[in-house]
PDBQT receptor file of N, H, CA, C and O in Angstrom, charges set to zero:
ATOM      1  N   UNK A   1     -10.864 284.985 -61.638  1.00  0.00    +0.000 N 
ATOM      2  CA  UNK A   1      -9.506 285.420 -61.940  1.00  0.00    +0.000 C 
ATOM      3  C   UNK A   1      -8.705 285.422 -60.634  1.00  0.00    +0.000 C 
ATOM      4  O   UNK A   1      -9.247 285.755 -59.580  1.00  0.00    +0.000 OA
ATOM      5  N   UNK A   2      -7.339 285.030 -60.697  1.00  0.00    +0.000 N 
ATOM      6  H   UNK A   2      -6.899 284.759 -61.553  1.00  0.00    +0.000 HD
ATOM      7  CA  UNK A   2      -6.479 284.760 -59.522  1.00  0.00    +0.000 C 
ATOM      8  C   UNK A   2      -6.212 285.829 -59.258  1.00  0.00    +0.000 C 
ATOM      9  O   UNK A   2      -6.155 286.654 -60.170  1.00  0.00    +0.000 OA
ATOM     10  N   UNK A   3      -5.856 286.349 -57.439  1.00  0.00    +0.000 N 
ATOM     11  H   UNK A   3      -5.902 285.679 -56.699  1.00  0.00    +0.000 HD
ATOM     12  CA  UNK A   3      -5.737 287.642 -57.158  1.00  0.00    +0.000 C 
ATOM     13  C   UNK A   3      -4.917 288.289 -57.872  1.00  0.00    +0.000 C 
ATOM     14  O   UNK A   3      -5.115 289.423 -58.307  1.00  0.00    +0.000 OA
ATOM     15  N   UNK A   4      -3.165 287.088 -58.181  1.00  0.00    +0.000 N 
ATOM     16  H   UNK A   4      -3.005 286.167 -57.828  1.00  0.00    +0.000 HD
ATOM     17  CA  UNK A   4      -1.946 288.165 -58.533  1.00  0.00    +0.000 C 
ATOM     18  C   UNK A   4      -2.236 288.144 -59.981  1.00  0.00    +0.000 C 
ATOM     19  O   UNK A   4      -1.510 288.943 -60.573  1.00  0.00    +0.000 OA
ATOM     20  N   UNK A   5      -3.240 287.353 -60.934  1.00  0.00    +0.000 N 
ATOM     21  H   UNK A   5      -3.830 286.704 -60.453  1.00  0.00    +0.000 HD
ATOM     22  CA  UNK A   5      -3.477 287.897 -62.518  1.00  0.00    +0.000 C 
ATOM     23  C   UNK A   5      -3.986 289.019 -62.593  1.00  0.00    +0.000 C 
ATOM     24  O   UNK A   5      -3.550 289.800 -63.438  1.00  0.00    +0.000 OA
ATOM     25  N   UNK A   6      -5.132 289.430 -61.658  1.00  0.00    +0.000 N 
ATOM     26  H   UNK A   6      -5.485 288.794 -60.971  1.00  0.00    +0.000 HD
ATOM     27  CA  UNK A   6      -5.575 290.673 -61.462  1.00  0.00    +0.000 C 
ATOM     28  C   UNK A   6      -4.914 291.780 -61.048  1.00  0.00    +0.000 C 
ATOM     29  O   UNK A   6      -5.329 292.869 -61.442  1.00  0.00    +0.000 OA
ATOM     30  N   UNK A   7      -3.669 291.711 -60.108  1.00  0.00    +0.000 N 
ATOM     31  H   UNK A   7      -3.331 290.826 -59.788  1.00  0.00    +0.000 HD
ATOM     32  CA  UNK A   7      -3.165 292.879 -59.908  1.00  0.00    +0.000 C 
ATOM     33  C   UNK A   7      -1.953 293.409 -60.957  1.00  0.00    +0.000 C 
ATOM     34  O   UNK A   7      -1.676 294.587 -61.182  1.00  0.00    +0.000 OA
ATOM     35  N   UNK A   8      -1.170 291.965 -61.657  1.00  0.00    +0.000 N 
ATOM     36  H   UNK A   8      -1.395 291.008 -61.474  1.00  0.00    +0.000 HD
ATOM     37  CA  UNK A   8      -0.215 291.720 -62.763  1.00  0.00    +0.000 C 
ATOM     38  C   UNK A   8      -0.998 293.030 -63.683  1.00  0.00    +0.000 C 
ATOM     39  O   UNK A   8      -0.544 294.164 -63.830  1.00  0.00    +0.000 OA
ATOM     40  N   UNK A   9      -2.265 292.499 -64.219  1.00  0.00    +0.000 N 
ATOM     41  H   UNK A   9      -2.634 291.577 -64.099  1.00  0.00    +0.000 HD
ATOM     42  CA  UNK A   9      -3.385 293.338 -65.601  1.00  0.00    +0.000 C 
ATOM     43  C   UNK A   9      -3.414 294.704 -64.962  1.00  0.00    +0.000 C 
ATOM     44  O   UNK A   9      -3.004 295.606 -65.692  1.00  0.00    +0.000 OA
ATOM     45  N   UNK A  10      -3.786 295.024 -63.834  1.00  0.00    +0.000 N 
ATOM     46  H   UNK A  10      -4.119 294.291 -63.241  1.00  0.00    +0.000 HD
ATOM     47  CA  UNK A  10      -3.950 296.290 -63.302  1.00  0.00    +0.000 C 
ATOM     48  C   UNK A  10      -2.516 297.075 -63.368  1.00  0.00    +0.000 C 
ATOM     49  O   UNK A  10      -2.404 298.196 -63.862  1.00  0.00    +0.000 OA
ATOM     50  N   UNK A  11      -1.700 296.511 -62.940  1.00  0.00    +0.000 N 
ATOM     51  H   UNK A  11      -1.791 295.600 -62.538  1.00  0.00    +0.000 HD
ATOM     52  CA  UNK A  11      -0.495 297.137 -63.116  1.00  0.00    +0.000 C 
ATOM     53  C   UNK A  11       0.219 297.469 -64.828  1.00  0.00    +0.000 C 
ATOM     54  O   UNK A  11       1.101 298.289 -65.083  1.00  0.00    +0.000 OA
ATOM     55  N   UNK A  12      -0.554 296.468 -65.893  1.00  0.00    +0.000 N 
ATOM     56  H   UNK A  12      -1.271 295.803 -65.686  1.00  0.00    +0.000 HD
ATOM     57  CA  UNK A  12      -0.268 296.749 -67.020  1.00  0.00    +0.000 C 
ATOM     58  C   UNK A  12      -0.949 297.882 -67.389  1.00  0.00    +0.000 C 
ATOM     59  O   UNK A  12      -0.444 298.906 -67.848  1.00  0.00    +0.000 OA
ATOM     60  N   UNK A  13      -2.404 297.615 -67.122  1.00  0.00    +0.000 N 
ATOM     61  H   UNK A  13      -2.814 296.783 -66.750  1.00  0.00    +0.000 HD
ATOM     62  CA  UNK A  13      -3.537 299.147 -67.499  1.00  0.00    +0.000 C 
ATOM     63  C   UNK A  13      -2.675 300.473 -67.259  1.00  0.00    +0.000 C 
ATOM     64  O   UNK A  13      -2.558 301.334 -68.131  1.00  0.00    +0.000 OA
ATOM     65  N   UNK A  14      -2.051 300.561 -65.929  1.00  0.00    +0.000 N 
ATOM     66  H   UNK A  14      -2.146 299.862 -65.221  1.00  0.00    +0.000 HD
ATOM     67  CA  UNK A  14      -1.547 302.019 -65.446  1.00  0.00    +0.000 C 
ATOM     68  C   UNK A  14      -0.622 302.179 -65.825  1.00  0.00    +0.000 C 
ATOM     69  O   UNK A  14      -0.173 303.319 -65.709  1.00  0.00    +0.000 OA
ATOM     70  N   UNK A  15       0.298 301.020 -66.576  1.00  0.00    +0.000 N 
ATOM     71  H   UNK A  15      -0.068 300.094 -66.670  1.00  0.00    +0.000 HD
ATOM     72  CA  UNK A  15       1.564 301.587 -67.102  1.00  0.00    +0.000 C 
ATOM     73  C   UNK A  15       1.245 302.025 -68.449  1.00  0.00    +0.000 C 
ATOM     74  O   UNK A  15       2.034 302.764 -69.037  1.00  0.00    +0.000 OA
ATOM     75  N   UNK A  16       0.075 301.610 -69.040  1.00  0.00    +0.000 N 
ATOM     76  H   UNK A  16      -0.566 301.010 -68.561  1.00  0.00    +0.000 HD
ATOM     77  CA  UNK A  16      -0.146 301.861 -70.602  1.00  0.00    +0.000 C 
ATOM     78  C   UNK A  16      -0.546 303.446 -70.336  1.00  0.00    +0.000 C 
ATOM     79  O   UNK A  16      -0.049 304.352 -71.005  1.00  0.00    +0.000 OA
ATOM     80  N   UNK A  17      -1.705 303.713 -69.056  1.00  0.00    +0.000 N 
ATOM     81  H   UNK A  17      -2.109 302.976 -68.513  1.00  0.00    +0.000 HD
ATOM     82  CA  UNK A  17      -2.284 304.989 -69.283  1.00  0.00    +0.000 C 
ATOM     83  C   UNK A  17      -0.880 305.779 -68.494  1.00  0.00    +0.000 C 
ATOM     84  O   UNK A  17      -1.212 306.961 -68.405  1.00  0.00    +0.000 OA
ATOM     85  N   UNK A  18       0.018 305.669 -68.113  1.00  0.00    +0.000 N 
ATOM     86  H   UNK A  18       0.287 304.708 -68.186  1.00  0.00    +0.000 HD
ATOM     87  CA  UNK A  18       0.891 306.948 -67.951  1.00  0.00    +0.000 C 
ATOM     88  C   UNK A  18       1.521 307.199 -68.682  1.00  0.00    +0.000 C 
ATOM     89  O   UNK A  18       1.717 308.401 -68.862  1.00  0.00    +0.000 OA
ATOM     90  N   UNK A  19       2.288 306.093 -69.632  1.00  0.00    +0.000 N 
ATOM     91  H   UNK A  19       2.128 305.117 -69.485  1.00  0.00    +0.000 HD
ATOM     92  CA  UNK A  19       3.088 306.232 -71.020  1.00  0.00    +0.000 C 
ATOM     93  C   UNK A  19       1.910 306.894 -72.426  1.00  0.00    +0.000 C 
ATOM     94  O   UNK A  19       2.220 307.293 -73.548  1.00  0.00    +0.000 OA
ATOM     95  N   UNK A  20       0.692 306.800 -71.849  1.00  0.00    +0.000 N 
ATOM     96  H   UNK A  20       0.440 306.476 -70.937  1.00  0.00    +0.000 HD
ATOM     97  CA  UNK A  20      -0.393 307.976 -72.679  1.00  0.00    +0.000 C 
ATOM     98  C   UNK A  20      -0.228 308.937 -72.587  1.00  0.00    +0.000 C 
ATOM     99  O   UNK A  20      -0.300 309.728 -73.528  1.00  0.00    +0.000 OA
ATOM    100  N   UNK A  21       0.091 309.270 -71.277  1.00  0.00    +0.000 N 
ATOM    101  H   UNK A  21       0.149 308.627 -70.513  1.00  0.00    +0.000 HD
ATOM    102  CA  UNK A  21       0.434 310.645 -70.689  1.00  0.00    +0.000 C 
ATOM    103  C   UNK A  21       1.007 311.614 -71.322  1.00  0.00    +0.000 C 
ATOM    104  O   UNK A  21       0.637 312.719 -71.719  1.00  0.00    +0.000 OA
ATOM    105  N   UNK A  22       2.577 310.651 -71.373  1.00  0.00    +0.000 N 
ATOM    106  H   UNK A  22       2.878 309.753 -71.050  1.00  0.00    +0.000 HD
ATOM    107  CA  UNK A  22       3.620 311.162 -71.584  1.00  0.00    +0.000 C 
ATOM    108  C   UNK A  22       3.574 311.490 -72.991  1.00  0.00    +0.000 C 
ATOM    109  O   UNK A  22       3.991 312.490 -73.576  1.00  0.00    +0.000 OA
ATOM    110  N   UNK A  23       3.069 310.603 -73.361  1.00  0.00    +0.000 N 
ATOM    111  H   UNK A  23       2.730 309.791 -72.886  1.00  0.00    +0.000 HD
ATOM    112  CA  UNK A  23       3.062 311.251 -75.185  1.00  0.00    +0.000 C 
ATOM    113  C   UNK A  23       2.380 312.198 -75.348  1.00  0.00    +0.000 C 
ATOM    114  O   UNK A  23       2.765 313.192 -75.963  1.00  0.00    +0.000 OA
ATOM    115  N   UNK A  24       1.257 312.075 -74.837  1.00  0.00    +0.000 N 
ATOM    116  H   UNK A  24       0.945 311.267 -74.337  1.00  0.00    +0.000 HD
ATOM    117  CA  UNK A  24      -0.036 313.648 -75.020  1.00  0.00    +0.000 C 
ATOM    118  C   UNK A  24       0.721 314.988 -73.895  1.00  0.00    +0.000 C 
ATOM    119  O   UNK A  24       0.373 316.140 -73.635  1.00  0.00    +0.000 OA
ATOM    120  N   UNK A  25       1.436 314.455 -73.623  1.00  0.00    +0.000 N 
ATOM    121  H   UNK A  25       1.719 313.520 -73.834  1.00  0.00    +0.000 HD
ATOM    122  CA  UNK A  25       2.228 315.715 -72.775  1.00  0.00    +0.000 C 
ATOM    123  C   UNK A  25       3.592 315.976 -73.866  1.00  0.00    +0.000 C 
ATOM    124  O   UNK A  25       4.259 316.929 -73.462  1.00  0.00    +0.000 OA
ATOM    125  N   UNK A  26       4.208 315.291 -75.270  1.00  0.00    +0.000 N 
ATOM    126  H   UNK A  26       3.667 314.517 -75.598  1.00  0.00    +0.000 HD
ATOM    127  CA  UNK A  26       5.169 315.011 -76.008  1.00  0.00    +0.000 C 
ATOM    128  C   UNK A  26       4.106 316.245 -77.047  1.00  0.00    +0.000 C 
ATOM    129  O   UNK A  26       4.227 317.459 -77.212  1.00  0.00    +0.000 OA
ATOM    130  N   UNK A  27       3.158 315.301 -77.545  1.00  0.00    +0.000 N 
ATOM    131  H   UNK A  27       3.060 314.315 -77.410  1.00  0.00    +0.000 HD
ATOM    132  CA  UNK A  27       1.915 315.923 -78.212  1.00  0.00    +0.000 C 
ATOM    133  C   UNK A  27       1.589 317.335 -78.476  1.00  0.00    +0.000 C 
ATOM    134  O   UNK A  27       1.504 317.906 -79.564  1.00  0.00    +0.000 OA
ATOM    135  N   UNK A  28       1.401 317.848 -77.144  1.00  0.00    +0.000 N 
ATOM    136  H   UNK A  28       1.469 317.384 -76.261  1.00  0.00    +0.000 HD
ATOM    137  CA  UNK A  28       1.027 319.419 -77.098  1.00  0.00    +0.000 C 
ATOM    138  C   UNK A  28       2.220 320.397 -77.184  1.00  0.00    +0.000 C 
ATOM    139  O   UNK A  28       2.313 321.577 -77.521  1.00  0.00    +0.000 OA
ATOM    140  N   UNK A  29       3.102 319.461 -76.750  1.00  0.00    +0.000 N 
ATOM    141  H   UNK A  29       3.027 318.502 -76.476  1.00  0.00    +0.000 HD
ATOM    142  CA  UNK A  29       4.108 320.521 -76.753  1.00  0.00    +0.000 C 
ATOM    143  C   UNK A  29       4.173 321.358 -75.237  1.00  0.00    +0.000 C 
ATOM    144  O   UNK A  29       4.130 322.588 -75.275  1.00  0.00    +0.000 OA
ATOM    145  N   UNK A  30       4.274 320.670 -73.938  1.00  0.00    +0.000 N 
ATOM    146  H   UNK A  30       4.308 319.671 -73.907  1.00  0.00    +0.000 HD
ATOM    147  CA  UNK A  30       4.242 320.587 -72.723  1.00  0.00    +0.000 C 
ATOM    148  C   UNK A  30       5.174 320.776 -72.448  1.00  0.00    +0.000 C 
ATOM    149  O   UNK A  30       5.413 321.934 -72.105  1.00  0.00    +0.000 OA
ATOM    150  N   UNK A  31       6.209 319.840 -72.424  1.00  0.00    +0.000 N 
ATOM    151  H   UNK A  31       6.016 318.899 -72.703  1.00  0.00    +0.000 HD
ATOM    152  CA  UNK A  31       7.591 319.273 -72.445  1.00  0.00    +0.000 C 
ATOM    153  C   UNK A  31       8.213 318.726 -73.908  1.00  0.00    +0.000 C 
ATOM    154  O   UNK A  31       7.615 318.228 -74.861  1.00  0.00    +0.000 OA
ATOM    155  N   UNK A  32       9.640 319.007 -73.722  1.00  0.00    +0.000 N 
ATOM    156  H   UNK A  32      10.127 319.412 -72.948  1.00  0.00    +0.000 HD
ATOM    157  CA  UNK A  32      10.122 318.965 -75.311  1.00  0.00    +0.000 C 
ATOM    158  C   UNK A  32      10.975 317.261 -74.883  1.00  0.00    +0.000 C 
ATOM    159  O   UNK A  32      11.494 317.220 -73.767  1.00  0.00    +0.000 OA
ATOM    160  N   UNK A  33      11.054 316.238 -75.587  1.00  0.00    +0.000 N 
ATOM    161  H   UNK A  33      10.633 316.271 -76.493  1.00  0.00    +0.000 HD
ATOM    162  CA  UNK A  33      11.767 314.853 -74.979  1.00  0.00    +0.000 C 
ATOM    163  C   UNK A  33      12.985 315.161 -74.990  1.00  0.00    +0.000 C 
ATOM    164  O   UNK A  33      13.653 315.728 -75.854  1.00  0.00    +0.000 OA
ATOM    165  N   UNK A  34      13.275 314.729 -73.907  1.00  0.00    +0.000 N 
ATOM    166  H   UNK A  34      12.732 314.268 -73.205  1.00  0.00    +0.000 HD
ATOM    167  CA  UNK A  34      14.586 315.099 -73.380  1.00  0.00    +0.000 C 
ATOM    168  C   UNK A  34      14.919 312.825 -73.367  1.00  0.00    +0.000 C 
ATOM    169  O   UNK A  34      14.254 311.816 -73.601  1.00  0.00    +0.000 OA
ATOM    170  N   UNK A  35      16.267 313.162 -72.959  1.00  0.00    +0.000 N 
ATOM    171  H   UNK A  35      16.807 313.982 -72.770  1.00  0.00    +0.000 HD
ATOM    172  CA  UNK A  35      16.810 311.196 -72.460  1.00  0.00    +0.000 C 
ATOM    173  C   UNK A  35      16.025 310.712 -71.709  1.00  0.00    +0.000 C 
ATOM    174  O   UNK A  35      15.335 309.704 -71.860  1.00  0.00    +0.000 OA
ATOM    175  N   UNK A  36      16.113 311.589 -70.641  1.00  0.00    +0.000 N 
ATOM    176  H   UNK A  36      16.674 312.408 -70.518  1.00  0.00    +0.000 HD
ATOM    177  CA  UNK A  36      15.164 310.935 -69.329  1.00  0.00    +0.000 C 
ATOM    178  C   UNK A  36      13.760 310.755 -69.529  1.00  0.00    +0.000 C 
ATOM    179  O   UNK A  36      12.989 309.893 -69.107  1.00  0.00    +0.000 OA
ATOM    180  N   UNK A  37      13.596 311.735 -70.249  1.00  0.00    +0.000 N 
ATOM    181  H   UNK A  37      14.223 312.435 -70.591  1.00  0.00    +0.000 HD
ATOM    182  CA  UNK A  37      11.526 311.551 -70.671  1.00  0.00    +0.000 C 
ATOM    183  C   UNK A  37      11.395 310.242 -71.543  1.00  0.00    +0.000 C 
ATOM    184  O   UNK A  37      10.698 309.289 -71.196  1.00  0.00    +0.000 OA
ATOM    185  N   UNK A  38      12.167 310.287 -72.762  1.00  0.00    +0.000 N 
ATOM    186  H   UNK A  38      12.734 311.061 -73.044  1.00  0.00    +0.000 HD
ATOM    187  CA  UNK A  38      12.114 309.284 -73.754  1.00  0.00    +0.000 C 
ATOM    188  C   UNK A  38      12.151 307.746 -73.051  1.00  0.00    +0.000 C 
ATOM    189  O   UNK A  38      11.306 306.873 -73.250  1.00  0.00    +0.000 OA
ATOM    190  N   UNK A  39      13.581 307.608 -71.999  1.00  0.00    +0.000 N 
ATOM    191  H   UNK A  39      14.267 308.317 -71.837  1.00  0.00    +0.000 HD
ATOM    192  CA  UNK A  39      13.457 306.557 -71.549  1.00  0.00    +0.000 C 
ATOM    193  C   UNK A  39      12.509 306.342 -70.627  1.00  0.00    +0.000 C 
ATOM    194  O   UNK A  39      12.167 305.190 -70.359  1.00  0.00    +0.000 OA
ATOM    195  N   UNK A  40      12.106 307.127 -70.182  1.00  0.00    +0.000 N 
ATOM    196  H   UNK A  40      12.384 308.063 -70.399  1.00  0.00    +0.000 HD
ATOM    197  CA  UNK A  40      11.022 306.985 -68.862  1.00  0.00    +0.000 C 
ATOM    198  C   UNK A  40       9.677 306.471 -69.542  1.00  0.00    +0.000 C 
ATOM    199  O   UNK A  40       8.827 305.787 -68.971  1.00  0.00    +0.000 OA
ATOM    200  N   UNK A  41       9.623 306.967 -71.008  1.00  0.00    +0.000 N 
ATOM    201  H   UNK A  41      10.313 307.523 -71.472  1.00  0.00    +0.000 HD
ATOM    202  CA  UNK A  41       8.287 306.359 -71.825  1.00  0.00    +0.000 C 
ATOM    203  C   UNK A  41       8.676 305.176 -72.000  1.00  0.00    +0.000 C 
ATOM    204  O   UNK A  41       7.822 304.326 -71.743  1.00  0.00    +0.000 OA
ATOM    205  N   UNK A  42      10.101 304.645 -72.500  1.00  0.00    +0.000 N 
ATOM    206  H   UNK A  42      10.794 305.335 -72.708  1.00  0.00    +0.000 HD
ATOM    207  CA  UNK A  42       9.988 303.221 -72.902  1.00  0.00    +0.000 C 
ATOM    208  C   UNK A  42      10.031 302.248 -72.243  1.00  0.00    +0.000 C 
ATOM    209  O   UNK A  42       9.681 301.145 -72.664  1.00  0.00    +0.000 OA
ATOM    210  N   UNK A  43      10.544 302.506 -70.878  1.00  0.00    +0.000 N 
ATOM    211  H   UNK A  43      10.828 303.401 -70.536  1.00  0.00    +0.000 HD
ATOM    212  CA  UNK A  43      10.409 302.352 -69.617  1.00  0.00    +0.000 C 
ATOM    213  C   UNK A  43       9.056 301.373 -69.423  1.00  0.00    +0.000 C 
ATOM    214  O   UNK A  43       8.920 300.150 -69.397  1.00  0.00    +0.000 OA
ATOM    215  N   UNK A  44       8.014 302.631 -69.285  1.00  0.00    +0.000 N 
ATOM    216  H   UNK A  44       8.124 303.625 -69.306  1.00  0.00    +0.000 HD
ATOM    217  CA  UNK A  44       6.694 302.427 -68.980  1.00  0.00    +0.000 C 
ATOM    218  C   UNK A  44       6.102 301.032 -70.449  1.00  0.00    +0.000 C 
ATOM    219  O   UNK A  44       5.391 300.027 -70.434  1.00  0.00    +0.000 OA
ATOM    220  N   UNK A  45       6.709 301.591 -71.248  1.00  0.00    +0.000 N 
ATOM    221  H   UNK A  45       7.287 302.407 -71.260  1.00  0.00    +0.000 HD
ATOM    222  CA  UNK A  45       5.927 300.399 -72.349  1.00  0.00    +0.000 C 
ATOM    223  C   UNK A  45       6.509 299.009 -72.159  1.00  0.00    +0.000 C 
ATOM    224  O   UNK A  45       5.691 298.090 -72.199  1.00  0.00    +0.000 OA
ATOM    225  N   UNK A  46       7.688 298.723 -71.975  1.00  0.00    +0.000 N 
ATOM    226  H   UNK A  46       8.353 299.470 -71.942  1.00  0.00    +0.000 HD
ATOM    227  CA  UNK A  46       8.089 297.737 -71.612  1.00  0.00    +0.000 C 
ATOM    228  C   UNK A  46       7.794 296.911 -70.459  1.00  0.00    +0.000 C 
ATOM    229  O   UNK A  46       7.810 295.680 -70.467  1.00  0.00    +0.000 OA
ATOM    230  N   UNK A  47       7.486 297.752 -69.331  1.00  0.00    +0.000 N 
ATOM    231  H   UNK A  47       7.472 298.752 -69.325  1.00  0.00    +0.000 HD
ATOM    232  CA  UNK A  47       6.594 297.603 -68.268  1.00  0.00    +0.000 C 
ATOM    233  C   UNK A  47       5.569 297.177 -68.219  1.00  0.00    +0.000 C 
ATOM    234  O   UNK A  47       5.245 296.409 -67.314  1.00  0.00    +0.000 OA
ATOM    235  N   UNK A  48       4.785 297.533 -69.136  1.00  0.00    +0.000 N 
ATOM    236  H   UNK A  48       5.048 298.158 -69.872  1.00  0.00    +0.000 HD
ATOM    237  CA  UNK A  48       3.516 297.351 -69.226  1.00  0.00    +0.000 C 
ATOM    238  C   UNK A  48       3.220 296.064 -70.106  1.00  0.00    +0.000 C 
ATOM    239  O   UNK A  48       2.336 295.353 -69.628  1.00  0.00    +0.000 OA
ATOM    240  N   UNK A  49       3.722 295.668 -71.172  1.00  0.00    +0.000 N 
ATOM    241  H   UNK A  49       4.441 296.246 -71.560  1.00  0.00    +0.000 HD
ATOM    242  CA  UNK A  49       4.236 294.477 -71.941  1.00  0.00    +0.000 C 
ATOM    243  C   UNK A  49       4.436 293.412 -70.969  1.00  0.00    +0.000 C 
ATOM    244  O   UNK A  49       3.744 292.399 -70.872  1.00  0.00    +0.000 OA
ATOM    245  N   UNK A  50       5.281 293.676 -70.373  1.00  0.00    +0.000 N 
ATOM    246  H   UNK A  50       5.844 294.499 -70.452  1.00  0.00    +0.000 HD
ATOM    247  CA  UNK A  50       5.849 292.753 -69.376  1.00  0.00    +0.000 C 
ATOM    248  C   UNK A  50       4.888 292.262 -68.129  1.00  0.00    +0.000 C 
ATOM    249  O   UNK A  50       5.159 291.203 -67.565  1.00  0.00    +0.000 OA
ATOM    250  N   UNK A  51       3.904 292.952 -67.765  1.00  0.00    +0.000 N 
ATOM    251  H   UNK A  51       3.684 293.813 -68.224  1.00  0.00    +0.000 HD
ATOM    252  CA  UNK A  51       2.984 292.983 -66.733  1.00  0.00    +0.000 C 
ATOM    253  C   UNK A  51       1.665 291.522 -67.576  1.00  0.00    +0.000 C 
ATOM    254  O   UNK A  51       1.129 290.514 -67.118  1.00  0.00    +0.000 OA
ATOM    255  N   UNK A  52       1.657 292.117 -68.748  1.00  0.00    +0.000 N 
ATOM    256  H   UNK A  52       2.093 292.937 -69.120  1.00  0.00    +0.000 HD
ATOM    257  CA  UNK A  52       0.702 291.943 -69.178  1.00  0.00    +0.000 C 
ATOM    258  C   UNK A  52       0.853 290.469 -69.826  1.00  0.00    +0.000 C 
ATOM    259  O   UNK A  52      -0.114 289.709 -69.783  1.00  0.00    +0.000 OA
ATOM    260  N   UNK A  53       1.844 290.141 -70.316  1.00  0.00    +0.000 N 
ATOM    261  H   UNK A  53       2.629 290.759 -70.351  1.00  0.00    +0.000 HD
ATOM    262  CA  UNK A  53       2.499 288.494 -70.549  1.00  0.00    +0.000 C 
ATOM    263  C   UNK A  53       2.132 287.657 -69.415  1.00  0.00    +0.000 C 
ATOM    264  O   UNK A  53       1.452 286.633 -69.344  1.00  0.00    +0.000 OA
ATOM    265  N   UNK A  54       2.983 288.609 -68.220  1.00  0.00    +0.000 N 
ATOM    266  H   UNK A  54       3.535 289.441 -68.277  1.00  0.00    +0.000 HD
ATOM    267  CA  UNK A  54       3.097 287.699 -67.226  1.00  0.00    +0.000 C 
ATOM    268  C   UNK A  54       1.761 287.103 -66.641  1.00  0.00    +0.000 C 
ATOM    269  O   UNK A  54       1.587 285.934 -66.295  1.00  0.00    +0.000 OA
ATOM    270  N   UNK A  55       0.558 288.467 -66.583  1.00  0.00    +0.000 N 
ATOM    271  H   UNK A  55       0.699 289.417 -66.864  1.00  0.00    +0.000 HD
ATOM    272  CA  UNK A  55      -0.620 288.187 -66.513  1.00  0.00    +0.000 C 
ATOM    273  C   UNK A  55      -1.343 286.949 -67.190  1.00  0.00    +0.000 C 
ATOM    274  O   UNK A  55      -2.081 286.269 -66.477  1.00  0.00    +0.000 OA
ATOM    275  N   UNK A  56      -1.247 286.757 -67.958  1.00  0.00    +0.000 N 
ATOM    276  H   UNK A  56      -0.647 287.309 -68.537  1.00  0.00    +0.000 HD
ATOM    277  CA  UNK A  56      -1.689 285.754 -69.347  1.00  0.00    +0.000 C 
ATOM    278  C   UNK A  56      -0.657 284.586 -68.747  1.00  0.00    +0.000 C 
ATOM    279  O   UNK A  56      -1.169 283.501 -68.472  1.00  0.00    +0.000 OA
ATOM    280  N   UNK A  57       0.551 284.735 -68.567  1.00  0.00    +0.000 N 
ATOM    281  H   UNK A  57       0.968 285.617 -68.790  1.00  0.00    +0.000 HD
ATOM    282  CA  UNK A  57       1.214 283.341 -68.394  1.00  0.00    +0.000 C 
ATOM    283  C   UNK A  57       0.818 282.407 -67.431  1.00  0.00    +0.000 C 
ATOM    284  O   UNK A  57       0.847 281.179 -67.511  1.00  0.00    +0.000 OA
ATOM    285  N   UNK A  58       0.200 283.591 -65.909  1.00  0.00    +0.000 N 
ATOM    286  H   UNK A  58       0.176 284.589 -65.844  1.00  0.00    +0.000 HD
ATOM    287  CA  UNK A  58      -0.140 283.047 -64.784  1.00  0.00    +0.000 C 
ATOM    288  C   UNK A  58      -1.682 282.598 -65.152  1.00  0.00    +0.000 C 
ATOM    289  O   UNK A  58      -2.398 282.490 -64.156  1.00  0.00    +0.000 OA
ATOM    290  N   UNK A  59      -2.329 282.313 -66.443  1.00  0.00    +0.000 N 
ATOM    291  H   UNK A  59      -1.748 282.401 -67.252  1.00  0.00    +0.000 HD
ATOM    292  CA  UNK A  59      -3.697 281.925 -66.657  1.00  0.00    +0.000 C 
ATOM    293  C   UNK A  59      -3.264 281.017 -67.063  1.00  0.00    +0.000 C 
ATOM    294  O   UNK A  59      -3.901 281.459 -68.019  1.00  0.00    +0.000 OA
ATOM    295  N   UNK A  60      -2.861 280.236 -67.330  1.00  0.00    +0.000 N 
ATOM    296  H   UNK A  60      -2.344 279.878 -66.553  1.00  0.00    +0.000 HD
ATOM    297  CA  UNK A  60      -2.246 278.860 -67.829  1.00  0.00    +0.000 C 
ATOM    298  C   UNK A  60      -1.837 277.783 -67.123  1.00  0.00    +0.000 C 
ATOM    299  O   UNK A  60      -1.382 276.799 -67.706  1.00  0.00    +0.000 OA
TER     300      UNK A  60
C-alpha cells in the first residue's frame, strides 16, 4: 500500500471514530446538540467520506 493511501485511510478511521464520539456523547445525554456540535459531527462524516474515496481513488 502507497504511503499517502495509508495515511488518506488512517485519517478516514479517526474521523469515523470521533464523529462516534460525538454521538455517544449526543447518546448519553453529555451534551445537548447545539449548531456547532451538529455541524462539527457532519463535518467529521464528510471528512471521513472524503478521506476514504480519495484513499481508494489513489489505488487505481
Amino acid at each position: 500500500m502507497e504511503e499517502k493511501q495509508r495515511y488518506l485511510r488512517w485519517l478516514g478511521i479517526l474521523c469515523v471514530i470521533m464523529a462516534a464520539f460525538c454521538l455517544g456523547v449526543f447518546a448519553i445525554g453529555y451534551k445537548d446538540p447545539s449548531v456547532g456540535r451538529v455541524a462539527t459531527l457532519a463535518g467529521l462524516i464528510v471528512a471521513s467520506a472524503g478521506f476514504f474515496w480519495l484513499a481508494h481513488r489513489k489505488r487505481k
